[in-house]
Biopython code that builds the backbone (N, CA, C, O; Angstrom):
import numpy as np
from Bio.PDB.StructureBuilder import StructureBuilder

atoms = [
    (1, "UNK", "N", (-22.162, -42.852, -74.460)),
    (1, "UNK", "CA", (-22.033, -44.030, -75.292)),
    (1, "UNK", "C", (-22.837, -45.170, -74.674)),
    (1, "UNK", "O", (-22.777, -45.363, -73.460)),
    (2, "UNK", "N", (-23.437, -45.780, -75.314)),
    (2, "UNK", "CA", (-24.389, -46.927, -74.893)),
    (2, "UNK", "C", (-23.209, -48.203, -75.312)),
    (2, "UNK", "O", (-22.337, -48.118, -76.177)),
    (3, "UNK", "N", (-23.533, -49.513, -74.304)),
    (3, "UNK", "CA", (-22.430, -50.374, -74.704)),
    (3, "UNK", "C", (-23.454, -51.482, -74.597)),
    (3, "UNK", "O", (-24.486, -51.081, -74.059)),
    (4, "UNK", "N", (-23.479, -52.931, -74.998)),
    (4, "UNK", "CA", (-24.155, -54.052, -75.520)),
    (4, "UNK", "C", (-24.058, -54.438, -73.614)),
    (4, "UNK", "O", (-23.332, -53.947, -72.749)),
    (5, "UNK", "N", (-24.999, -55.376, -73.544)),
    (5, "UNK", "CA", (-24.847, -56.105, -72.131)),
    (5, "UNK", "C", (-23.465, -56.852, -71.513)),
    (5, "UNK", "O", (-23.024, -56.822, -70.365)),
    (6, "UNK", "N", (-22.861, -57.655, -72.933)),
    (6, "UNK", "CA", (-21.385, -58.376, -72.303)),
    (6, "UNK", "C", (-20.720, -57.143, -72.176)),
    (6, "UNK", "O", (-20.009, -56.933, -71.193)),
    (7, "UNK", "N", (-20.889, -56.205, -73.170)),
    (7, "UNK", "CA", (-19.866, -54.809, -72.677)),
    (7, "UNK", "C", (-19.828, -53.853, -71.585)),
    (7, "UNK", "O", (-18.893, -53.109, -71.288)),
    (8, "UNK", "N", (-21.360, -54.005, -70.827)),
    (8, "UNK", "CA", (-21.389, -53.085, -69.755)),
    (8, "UNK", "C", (-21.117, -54.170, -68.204)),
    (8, "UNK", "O", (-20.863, -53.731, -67.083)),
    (9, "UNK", "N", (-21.279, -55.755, -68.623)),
    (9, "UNK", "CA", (-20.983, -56.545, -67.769)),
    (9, "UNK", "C", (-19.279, -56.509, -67.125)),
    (9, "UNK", "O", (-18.819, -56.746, -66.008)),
    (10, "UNK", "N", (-18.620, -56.067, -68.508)),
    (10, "UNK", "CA", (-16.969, -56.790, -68.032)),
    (10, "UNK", "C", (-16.470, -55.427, -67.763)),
    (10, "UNK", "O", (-15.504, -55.302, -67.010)),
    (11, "UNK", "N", (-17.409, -53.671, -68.668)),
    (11, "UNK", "CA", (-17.008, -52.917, -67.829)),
    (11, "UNK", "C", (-16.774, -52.245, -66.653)),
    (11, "UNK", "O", (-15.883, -51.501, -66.245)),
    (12, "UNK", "N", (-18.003, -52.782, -66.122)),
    (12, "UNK", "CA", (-18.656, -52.578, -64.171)),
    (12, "UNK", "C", (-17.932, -53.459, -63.965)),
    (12, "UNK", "O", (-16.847, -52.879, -63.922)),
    (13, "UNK", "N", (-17.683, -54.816, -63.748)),
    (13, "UNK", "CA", (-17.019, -55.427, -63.140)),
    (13, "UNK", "C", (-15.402, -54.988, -62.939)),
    (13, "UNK", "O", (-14.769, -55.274, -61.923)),
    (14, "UNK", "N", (-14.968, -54.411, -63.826)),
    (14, "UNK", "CA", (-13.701, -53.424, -64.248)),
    (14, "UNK", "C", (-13.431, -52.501, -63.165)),
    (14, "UNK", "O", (-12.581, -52.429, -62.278)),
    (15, "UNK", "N", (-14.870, -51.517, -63.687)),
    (15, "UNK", "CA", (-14.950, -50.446, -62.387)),
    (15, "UNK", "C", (-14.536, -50.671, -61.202)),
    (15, "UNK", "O", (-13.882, -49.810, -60.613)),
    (16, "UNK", "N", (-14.896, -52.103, -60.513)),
    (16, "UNK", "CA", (-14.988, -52.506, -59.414)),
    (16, "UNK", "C", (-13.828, -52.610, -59.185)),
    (16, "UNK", "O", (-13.369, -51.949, -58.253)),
    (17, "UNK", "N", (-13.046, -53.392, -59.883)),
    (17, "UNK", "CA", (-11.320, -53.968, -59.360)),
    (17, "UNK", "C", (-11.601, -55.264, -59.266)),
    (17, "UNK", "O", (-10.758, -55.880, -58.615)),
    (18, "UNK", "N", (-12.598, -55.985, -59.733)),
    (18, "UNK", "CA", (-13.369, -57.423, -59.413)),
    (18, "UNK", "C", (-12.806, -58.117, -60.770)),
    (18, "UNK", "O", (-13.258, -57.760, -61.858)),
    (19, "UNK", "N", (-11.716, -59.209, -60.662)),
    (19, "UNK", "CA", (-11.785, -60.287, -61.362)),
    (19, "UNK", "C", (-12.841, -61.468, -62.016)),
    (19, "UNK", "O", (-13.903, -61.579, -61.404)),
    (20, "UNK", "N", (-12.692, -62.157, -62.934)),
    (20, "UNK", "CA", (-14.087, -62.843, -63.221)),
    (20, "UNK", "C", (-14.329, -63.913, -62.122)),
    (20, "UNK", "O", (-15.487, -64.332, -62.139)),
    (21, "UNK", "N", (-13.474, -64.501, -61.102)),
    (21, "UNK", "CA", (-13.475, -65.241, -60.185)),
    (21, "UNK", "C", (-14.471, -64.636, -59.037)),
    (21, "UNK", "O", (-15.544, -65.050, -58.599)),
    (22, "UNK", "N", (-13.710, -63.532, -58.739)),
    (22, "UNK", "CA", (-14.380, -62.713, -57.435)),
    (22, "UNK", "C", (-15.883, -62.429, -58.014)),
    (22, "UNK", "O", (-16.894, -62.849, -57.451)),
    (23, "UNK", "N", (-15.890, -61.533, -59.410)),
    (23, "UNK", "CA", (-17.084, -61.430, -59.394)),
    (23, "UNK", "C", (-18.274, -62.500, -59.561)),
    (23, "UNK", "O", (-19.481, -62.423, -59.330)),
    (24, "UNK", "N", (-17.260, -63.767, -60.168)),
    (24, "UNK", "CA", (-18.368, -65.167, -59.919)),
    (24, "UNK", "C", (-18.966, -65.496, -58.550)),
    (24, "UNK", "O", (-20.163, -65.666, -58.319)),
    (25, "UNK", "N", (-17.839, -65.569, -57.573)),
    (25, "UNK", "CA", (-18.175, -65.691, -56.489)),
    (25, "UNK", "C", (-19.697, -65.134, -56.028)),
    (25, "UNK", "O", (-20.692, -65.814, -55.778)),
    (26, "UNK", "N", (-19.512, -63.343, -55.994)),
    (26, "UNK", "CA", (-20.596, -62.651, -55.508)),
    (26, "UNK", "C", (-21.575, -63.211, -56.147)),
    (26, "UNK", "O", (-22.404, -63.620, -55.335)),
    (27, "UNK", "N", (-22.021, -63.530, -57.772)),
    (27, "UNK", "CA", (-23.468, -64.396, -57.656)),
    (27, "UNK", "C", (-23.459, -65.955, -57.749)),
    (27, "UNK", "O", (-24.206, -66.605, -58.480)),
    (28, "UNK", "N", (-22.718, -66.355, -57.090)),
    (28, "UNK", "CA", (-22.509, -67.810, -57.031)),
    (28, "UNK", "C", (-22.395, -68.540, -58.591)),
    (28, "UNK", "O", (-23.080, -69.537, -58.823)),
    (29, "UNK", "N", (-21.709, -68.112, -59.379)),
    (29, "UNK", "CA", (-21.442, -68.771, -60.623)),
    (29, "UNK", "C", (-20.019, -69.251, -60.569)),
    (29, "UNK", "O", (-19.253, -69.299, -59.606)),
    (30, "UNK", "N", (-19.775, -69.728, -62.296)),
    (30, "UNK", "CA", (-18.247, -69.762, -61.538)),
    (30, "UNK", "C", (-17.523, -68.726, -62.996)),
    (30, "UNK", "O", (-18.271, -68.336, -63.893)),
    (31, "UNK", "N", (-16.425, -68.496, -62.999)),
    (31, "UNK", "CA", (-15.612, -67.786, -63.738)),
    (31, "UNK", "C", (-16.185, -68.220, -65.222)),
    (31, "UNK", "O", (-16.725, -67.283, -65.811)),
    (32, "UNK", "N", (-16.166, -69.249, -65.803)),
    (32, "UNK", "CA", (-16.479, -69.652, -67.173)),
    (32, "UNK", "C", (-17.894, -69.132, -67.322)),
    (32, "UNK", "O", (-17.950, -68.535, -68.397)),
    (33, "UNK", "N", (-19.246, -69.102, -66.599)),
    (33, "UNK", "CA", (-19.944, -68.467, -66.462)),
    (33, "UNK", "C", (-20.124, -66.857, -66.920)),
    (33, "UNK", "O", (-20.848, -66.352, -67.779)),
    (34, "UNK", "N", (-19.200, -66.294, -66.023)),
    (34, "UNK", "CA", (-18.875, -64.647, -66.451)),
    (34, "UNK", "C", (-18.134, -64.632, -67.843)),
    (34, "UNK", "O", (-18.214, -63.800, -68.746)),
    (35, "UNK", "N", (-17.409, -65.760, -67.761)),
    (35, "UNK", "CA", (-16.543, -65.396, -68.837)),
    (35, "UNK", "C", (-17.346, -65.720, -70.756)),
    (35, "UNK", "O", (-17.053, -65.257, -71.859)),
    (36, "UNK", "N", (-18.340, -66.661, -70.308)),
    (36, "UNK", "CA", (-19.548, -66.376, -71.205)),
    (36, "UNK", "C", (-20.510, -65.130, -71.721)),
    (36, "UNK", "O", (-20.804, -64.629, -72.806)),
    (37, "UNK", "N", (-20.865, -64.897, -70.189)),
    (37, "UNK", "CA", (-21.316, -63.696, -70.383)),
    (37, "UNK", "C", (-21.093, -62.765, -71.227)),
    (37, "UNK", "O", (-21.671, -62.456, -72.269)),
    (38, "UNK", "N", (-19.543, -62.027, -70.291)),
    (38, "UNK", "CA", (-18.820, -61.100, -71.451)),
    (38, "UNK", "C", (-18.156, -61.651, -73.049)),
    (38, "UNK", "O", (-17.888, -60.861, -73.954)),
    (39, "UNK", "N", (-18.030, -62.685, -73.114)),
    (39, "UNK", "CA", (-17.768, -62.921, -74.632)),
    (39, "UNK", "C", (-19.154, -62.736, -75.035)),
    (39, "UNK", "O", (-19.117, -63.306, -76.126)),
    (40, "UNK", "N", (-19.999, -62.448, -74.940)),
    (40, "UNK", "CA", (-21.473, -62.661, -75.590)),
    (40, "UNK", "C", (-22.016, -64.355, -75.860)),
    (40, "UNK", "O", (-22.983, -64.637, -76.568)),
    (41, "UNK", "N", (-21.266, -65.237, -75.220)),
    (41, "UNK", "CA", (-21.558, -66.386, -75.906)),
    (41, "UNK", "C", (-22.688, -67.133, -75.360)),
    (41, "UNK", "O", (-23.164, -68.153, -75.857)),
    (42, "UNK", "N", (-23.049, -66.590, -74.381)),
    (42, "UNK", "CA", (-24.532, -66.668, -73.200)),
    (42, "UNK", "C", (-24.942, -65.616, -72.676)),
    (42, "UNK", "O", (-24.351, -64.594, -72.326)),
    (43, "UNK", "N", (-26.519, -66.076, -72.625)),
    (43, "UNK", "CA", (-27.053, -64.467, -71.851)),
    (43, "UNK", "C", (-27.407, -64.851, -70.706)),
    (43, "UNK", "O", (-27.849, -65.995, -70.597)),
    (44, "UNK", "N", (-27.302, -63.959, -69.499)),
    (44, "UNK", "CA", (-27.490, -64.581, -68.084)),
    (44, "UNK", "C", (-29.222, -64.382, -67.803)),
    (44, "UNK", "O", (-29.836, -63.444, -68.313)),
    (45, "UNK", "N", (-29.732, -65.176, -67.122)),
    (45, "UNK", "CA", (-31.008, -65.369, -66.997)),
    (45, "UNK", "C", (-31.535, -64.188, -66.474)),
    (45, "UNK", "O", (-30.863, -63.291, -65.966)),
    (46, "UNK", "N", (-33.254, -64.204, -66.662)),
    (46, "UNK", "CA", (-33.752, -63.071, -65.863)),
    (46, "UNK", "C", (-33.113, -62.725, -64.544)),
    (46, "UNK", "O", (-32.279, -61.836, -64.368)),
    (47, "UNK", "N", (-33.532, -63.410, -63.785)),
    (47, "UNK", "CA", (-32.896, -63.609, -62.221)),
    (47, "UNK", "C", (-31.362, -63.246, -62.098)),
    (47, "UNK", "O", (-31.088, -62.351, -61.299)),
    (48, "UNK", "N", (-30.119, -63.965, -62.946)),
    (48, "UNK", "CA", (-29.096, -63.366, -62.846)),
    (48, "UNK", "C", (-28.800, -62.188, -63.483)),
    (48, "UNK", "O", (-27.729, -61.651, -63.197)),
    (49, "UNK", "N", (-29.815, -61.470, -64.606)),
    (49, "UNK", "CA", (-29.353, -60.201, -64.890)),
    (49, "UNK", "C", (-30.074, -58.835, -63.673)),
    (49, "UNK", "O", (-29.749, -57.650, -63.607)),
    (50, "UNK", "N", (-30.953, -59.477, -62.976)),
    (50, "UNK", "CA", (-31.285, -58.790, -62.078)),
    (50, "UNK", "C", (-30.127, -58.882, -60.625)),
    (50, "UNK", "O", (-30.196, -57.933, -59.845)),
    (51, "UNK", "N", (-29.474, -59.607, -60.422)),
    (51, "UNK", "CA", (-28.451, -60.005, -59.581)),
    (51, "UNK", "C", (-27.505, -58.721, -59.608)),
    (51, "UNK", "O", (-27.266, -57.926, -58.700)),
    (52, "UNK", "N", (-27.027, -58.759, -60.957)),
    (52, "UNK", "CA", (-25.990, -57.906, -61.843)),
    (52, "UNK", "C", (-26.300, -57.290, -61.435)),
    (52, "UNK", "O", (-25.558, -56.726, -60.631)),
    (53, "UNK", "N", (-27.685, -56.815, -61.603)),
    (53, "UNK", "CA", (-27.836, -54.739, -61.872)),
    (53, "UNK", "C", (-27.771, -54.762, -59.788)),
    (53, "UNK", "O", (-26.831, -54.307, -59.137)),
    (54, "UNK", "N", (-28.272, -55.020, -59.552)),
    (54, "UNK", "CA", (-28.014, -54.972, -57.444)),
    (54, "UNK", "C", (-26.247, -54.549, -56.907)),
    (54, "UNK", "O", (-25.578, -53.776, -56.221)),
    (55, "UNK", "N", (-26.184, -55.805, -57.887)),
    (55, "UNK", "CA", (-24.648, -55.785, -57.396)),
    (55, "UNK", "C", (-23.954, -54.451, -57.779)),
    (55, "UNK", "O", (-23.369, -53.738, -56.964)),
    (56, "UNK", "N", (-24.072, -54.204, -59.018)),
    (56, "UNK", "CA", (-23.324, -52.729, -59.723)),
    (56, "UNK", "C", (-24.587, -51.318, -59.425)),
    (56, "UNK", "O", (-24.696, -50.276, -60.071)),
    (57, "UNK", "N", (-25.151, -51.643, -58.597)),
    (57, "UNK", "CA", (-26.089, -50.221, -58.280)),
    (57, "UNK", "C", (-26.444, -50.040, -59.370)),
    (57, "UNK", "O", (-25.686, -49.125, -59.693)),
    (58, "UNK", "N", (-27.250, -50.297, -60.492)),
    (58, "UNK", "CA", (-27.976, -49.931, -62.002)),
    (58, "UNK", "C", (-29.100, -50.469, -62.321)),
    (58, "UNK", "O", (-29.382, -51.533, -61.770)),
    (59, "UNK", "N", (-29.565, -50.179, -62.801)),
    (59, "UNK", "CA", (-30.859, -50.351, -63.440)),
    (59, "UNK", "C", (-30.868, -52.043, -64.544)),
    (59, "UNK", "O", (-29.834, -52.461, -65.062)),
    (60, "UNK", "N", (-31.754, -52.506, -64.636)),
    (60, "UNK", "CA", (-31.414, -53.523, -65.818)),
    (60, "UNK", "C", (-31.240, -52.782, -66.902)),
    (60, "UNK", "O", (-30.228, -52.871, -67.597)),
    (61, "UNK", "N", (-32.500, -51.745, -67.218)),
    (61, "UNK", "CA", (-32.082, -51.012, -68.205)),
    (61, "UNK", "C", (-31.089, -50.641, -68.554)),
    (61, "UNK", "O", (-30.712, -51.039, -69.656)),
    (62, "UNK", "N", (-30.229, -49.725, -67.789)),
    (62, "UNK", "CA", (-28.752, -49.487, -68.161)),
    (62, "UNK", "C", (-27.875, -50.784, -68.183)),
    (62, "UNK", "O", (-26.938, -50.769, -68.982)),
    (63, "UNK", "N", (-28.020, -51.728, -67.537)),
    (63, "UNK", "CA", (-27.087, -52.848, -68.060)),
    (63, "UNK", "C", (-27.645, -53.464, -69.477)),
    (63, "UNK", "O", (-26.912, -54.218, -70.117)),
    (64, "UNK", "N", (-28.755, -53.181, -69.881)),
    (64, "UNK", "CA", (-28.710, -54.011, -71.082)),
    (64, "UNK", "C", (-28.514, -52.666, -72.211)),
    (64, "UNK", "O", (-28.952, -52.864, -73.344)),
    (65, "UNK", "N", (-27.984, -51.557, -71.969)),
    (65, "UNK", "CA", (-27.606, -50.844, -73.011)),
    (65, "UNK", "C", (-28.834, -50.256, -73.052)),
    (65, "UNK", "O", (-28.523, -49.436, -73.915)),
    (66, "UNK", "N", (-30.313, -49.930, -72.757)),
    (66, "UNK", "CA", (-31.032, -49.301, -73.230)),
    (66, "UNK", "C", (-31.294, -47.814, -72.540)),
    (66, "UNK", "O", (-32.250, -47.202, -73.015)),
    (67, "UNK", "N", (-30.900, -47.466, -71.971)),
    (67, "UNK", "CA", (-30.626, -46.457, -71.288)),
    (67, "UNK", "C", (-28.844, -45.783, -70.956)),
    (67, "UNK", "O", (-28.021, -46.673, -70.744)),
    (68, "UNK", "N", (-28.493, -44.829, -70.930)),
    (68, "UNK", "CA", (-27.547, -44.198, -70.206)),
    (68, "UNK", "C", (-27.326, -43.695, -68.961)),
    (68, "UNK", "O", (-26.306, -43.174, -68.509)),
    (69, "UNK", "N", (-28.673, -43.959, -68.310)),
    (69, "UNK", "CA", (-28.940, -43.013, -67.310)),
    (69, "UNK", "C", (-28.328, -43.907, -66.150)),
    (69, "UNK", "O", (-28.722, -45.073, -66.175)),
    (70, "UNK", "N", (-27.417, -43.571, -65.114)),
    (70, "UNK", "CA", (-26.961, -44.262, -64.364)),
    (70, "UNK", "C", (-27.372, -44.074, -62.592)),
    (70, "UNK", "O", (-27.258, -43.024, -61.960)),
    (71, "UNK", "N", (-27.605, -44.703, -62.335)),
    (71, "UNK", "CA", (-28.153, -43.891, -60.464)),
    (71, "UNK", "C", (-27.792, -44.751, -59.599)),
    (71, "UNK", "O", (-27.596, -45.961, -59.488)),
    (72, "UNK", "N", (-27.745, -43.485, -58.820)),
    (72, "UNK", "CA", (-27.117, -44.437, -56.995)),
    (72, "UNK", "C", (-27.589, -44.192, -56.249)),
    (72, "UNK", "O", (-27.937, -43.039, -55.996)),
    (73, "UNK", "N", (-27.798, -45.127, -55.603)),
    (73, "UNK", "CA", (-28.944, -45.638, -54.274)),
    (73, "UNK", "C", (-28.145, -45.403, -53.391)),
    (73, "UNK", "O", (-27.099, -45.965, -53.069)),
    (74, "UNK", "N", (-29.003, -44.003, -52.756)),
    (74, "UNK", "CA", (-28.440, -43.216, -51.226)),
    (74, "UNK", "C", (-29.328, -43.663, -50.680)),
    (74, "UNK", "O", (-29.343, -42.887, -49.725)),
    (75, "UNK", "N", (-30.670, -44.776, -50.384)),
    (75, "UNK", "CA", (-31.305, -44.582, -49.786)),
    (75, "UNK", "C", (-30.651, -44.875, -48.299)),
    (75, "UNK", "O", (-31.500, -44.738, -47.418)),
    (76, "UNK", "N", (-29.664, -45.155, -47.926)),
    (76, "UNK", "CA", (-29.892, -45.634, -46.291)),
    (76, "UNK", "C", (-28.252, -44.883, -45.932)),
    (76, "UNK", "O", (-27.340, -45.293, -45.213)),
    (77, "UNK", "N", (-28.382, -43.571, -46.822)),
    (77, "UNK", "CA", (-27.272, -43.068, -46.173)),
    (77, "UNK", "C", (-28.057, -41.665, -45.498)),
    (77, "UNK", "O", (-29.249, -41.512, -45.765)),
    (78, "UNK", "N", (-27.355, -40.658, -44.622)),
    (78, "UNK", "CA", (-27.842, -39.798, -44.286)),
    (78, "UNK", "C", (-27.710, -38.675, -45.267)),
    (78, "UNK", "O", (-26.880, -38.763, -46.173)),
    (79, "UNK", "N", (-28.588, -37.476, -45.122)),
    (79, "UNK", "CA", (-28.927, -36.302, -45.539)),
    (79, "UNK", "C", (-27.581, -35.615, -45.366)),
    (79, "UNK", "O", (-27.560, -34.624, -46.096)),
    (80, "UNK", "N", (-26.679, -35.727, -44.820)),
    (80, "UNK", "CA", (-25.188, -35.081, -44.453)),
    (80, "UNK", "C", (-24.145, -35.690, -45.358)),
    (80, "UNK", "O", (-23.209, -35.075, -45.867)),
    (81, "UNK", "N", (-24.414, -36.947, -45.493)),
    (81, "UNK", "CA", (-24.061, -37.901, -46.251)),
    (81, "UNK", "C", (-23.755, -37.734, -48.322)),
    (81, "UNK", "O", (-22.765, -37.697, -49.053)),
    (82, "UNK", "N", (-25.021, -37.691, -48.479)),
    (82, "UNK", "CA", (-26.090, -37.315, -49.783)),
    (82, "UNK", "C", (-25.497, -35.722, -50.045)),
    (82, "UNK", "O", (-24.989, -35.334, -51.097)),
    (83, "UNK", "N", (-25.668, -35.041, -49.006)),
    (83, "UNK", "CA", (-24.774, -33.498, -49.411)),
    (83, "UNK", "C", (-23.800, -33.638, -50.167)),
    (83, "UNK", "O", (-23.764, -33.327, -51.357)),
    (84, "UNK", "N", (-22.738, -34.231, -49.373)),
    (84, "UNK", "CA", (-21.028, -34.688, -49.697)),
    (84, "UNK", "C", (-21.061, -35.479, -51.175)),
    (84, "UNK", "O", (-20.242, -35.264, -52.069)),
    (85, "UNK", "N", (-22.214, -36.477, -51.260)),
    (85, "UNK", "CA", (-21.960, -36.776, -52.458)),
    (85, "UNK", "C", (-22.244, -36.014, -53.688)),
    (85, "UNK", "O", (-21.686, -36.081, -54.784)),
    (86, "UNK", "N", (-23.498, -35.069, -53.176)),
    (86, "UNK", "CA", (-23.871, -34.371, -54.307)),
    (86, "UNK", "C", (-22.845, -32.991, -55.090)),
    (86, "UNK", "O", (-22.799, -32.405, -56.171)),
    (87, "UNK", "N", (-22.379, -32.975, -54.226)),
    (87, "UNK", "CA", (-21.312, -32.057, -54.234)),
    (87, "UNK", "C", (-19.709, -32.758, -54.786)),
    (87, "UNK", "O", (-19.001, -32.169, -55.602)),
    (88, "UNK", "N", (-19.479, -33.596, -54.397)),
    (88, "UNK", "CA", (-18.459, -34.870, -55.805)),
    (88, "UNK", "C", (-19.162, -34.844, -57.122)),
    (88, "UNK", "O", (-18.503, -34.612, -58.135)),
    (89, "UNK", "N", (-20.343, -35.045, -57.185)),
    (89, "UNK", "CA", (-20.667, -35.288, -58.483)),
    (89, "UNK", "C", (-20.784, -34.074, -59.160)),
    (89, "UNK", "O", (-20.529, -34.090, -60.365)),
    (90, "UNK", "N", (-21.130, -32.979, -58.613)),
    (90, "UNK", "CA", (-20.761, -31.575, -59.032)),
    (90, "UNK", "C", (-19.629, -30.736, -59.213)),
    (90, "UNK", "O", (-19.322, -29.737, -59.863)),
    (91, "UNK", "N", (-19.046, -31.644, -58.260)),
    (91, "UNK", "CA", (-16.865, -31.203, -59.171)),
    (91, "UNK", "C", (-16.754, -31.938, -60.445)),
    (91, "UNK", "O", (-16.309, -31.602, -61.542)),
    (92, "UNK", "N", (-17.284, -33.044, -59.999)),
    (92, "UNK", "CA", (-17.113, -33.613, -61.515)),
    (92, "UNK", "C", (-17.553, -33.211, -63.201)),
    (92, "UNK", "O", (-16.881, -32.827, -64.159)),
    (93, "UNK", "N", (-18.877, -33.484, -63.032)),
    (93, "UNK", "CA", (-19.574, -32.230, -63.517)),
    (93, "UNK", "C", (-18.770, -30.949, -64.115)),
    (93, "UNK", "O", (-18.700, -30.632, -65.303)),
    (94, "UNK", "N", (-18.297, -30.423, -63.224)),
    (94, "UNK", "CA", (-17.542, -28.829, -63.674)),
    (94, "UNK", "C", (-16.421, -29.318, -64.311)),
    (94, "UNK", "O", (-16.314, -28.967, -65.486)),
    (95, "UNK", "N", (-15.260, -30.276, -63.712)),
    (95, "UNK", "CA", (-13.853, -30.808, -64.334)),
    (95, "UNK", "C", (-14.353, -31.007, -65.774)),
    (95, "UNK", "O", (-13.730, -30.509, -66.712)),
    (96, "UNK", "N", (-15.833, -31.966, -66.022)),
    (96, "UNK", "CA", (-15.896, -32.460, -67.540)),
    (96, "UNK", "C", (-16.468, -31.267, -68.160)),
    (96, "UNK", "O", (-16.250, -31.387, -69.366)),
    (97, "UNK", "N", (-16.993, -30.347, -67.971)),
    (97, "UNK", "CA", (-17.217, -29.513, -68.755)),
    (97, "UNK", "C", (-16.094, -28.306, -69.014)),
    (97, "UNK", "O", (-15.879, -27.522, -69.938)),
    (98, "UNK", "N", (-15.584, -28.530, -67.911)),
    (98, "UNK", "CA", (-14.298, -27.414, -68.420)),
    (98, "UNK", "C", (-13.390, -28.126, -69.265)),
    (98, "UNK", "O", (-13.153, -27.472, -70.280)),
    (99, "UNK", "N", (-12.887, -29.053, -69.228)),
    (99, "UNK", "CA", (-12.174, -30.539, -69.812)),
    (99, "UNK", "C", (-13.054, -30.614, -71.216)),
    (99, "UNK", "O", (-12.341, -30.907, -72.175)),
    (100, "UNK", "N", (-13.920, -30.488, -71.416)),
    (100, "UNK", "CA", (-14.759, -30.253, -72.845)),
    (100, "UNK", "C", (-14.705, -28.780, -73.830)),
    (100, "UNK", "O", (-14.861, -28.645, -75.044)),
    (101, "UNK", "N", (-14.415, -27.769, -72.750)),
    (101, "UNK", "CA", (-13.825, -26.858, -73.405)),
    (101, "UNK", "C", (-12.728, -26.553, -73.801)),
    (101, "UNK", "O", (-12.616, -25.488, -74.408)),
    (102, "UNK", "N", (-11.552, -27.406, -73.581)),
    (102, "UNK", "CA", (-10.531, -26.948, -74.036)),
    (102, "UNK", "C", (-10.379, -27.718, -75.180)),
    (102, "UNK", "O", (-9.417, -27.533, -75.926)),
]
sb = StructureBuilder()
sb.init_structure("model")
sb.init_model(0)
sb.init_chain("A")
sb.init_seg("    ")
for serial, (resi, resn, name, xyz) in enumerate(atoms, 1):
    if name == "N":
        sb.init_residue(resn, " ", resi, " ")
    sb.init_atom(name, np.array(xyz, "f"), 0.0, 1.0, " ", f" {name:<3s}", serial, name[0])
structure = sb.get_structure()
């Protein structure tokens, strides 16, 4: 499912466990700010939609809905590391497809 920018804003922030306060904090805005955002009633600037995507590991693309494709930046973890994860995302993987078959 592809979701609009205020929708993928207040859902990552969700993900996180991050209130609109906390997550103001991290780019120095303040709550009414975010809370614009996700109502759609402002769009956050170049610079702060690039902020966003850093903060939530994503692409701008995927935050502005034009993509689905989601990725995570292993770069500065180890090769032992990157195993373990690749291998979570491959239980997962199997749970949703078996979870799709029933």
């Amino acid at each position: 499912m592809v979701y609009s920018l205020n929708e993928n804003i207040k859902r990552l922030r969700l993900s996180q466990g991050l209130n609109q306060i906390a997550f103001g904090k991290k780019l120095g805005v303040t709550k009414q700010c975010v809370s614009n955002w996700e109502n759609d009633n402002v769009l956050p600037s170049v610079e702060m939609l690039v902020k966003i995507a850093d903060i939530f590991c994503v692409s701008t693309d995927y935050l502005l809905g034009r993509t689905q494709e989601s990725v995570i930046d292993v770069s500065s973890l180890s090769e032992e590391q990157i195993a373990h994860i690749s291998l979570i995302v491959n239980d997962m993987r199997e749970l949703n497809s078996k979870s799709n078959r029933s």
